[in-house]
Each structure stands twice: as C-alpha cells, then as structure tokens.
Residue, then its C-alpha position, 0 to 999 in steps of 0.5 A: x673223738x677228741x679236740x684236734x691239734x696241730x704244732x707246726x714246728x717252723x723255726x729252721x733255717x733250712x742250711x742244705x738250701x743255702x744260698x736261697x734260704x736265709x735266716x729271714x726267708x728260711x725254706x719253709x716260707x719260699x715257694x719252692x714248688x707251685x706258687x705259695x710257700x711249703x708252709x702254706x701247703x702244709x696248713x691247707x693240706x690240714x683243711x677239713x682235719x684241724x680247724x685254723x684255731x687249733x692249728x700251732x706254729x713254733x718258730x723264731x722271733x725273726x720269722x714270726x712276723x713273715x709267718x703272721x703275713x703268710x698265714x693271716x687265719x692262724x690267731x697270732x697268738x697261737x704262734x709260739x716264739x723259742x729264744x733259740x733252736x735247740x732241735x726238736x724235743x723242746x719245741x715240742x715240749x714248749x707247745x705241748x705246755x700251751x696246749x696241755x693249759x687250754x686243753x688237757x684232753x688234747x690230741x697233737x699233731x706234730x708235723x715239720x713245716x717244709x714237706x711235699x704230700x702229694x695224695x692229700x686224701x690217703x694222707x688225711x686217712x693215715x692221720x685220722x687213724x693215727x689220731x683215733x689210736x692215738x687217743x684211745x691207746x694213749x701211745x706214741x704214733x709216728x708215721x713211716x714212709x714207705x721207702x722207694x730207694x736206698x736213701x742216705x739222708x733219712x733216718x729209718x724205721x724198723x717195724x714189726x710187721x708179724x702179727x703175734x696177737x699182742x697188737x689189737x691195731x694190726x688189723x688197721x695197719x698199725x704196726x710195732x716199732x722195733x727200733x729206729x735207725x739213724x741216717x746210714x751209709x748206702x750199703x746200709x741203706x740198701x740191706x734196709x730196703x731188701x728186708x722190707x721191715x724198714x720206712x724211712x722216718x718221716x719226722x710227723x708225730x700224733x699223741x696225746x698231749x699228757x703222754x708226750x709230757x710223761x714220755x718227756x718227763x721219763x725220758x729226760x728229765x732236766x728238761x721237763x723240769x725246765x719245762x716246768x719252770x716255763x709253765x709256771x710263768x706262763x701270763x707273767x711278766x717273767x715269762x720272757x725271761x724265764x723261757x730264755x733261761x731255761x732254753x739256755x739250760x735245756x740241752x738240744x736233741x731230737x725227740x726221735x733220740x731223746x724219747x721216742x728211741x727209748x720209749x716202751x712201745x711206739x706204734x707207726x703207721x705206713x705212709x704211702x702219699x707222695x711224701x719228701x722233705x725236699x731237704x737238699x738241692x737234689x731232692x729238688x732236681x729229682x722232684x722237677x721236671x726235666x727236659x730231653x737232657x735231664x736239664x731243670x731250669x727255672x729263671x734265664x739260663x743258656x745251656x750249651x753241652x750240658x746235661x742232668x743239671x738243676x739251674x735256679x737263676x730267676x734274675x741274671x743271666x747263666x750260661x752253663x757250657x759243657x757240665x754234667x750233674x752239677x747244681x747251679x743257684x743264683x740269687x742277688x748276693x751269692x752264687x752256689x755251684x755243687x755237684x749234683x749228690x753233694x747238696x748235703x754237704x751245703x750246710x757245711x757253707x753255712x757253717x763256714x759263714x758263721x764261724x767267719x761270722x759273715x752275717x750279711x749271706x747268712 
C-alpha cells in the first residue's frame, strides 16, 4: 500500500455561526459538541489510519497558532499557511505541491476540519477502501452520504448505481458519478431523495496526489500555472511573496465546480456513519438533546411558554417567554435571535459587518 496522508482544510471562518465563530476562534476550533474542539475530533478520528506525521492542515496566519496549541502532535511545519481563502480548489492544490515535494507516490486524504462522524469504525472502512481504489485506479473518489431527509443545504451526488460490467469496483461499493448537483430548493430535494440515486456531497475527497495535480491542471489551468510559480519558490526567500501574488491571481472556486464536475470519471462511495457538517444553528438544534418541550439549553437560562428552542447563553442570564422554534446566542459582545429554519441565512450578518466594516464583532 502507499504512504498515507491527510490535508485538513481549516481555514474557514465558519459565518452561518456567527456570533459564536470569529475570525480568531472559527468554528472548527469550539467545542461544539463534547469537551474538545471539531478539529481535534477530526484528528483523533484519524487515529490507526494516518500517522500524526503525515497529517496536513491548511489554515490561515490568524489560526495557525490556535491550531498549533490545540494540536501539539502535528509537526508545525506540516501547517500550511494561505495569504487569503479563495475556496477550496487552491487549498488543496497548495497542499497537493508539499506533498507531491516530499512524497510523489503519495495518497490524500482530503477532509473539512468541522465534521461530526459518529461510527468511526464504518468511517475507517469507507476510507481504507477508498484509499486502496484510489491508489490502483489512479481516480478520483469522493464519499457520498447517504441522505435521511430532503435537505436544502447540501450539495448531491448522482450515482450510477446499475452494474453495466464496465466498473471492476462495483462488487466493493463503489459506484459511477453521474454528475453532481448543487444545493437545491426543497421540492428539488425531495425528487433527489425519492430516486434513490442521489447522496448528499460530503466535501472529503481520497486521490493520488499526481492525479489531483493533472486533474487541476486539466481543468483550470491558470491556476495550475500559479501553482506552478508557488512550486518553484518552495524554500526561497520569494516564497511569501510569491504565494501571495499568485493567490491574488488565482481566481476562488470549489474543487467540486472547478474539477470534479468536469472530470471524466470520478467513483463515490456510500457513507452510512453518522455524518453532518454541523454547518448552521439548525443543525446544531437537531443534533442536541431536548427536553419534553423540544427545548436545548446549554448555559443560564429561564424558559417560560416556550417550546422547540435552542438556547446557547454560557455567561448571562436569558428568560425567554412564550416563543416557538426560535434560535437564542449570547456571547460577550453580541446577541443572535433567528428563527429556527433561518440559521442559513446567519452569514448574511457577517456580510453586513464587514461591508460596514465593524471589525470588532467580526
């Protein structure tokens, strides 16, 4: 088998948890549930898969310090620094160039730093298959999660699930992209689910570091040419100034839009492990306990008349009196009140800050 790695991508902001998650304290690095923080969860849940050593994170120079206390056993020099987000499709072409340097042969393992996985063990399969098609295929694997509602928020997965007798991984569960869809409205959503050909798009990835960089270079090549110019400063004292001038130049977008939808042939596998993004409030809410009245409270909170209600108040006091499905957050300096079903629209606040430019909630 190959040598093993993973590239945690960590440098969100993390804006639909607003007002908890701040530039510097972004989701990723809060306990949101259980006592350590959801990168922390996703290292340990790498355990007996991927060695410390070959573990990667690609943050920001603001949270690259917060990661360095959390994670103690990830060699500091294995946290790559980006000038600036511009989504997903550098980040990983930037850690795809350190790897490709110290081991051409090498297998990623790409995963978002804020997931809940709750079966590690059938999460640990998944990937150990995806890694081992991965390698001798020389394909691009994603995982699909087997969806459990009609959701809105995520973007799907059509697979091919017939076997024609032109996939020699079938027989393993691995199946044909047809193509990938984006985020759709609800009624959308559930013709999705009532096929049966569709999961939802988890954002973890498993390829060979040569095939991501040819894929890249196929599919936008500007950026692999930027990429290129990283590459070769690599140990250099231009090396600053050329990743920020070529992030300057490079143009943002996804690797699901900038590559994957226009690959040739990707393979996806089924995720059936307890999986959620926990990307808004709501997911938050439906994840939580509750009590008899739908109510989740963590902190000091008084609740009169008031049902389906998730109420994050750790340091003040919060009476809330005769309110249905709503969403309650008090930190130190600000306070959030949505209805419960909006949270997506949260970012929307973050937006506003910055274009006011109100830096100090930010």
């Amino acid at each position: 088998m190959p040598n093993v790695y993973a590239v945690i991508m960590a440098g969100g902001v993390g804006a639909r948890f607003w007002p908890r998650s701040r530039e510097k304290s972004p989701k990723q690095l809060l306990e949101i549930f259980g006592k350590n923080s959801m990168i922390v969860n996703t290292v340990k849940r790498l355990d007996r898969i991927i060695e410390p050593k070959n573990i990667l994170i690609v943050t920001n120079k603001i949270q690259k310090p917060l990661i360095i206390k959390q994670l103690p056993n990830i060699p500091a020099d294995n946290i790559i620094v980006e000038p600036f987000g511009k989504n997903t499709a550098p980040c990983i072409g930037l850690a795809a160039l350190f790897l490709r340097r110290h081991d051409p042969d090498a297998v990623m393992v790409t995963l978002p730093a804020d997931h809940i996985i709750e079966d590690v063990e059938e999460f640990h399969r998944v990937l150990r298959l995806a890694i081992w098609v991965a390698y001798e295929s020389g394909k691009l694997i994603t995982v699909g999660i087997q969806p459990t509602r009609p959701e809105t928020g995520y973007g799907y997965i059509q697979i091919n699930d017939a076997d024609d007798g032109s996939n020699p991984y079938f027989s393993r569960g691995i199946y044909r992209v047809k193509t990938f869809a984006e985020k759709p409205n609800e009624e959308t959503a559930k013709m999705f689910i009532e096929t049966g050909e569709f999961l939802w798009n988890s954002g973890m990835f498993i390829w060979r570091v040569d095939t991501i960089l040819n894929e890249i270079q196929k599919s936008l090549p500007e950026m692999y040419q930027e990429l290129m110019n990283i590459d070769a400063s690599v140990g250099t004292s231009k090396y600053d100034s050329t990743l920020e001038l070529s992030y300057k130049m490079i143009r943002g977008i996804s690797i699901d839009y900038g590559v994957m939808e226009k690959a040739k042939e990707v393979f996806v596998i089924k995720g059936i492990f307890g999986w959620s993004d926990v990307g808004t409030w709501d997911e938050v809410y439906r994840l939580s306990g509750k009590d008899e009245n739908g109510n989740s409270i963590t902190g000091k909170a008084m609740l009169n008349n008031t049902k389906n209600a998730l109420i994050h108040s750790p340091d003040k006091f919060t009476a809330v009196i005769g309110m249905e499905d709503v969403i309650i957050i008090n930190t130190d300096d600000a306070l959030l009140v949505c209805k419960l079903g909006k949270s997506q629209d949260v970012k929307e606040v973050v937006d506003y800050l910055k274009r006011k430019q109100i830096d100090q909630y930010l």
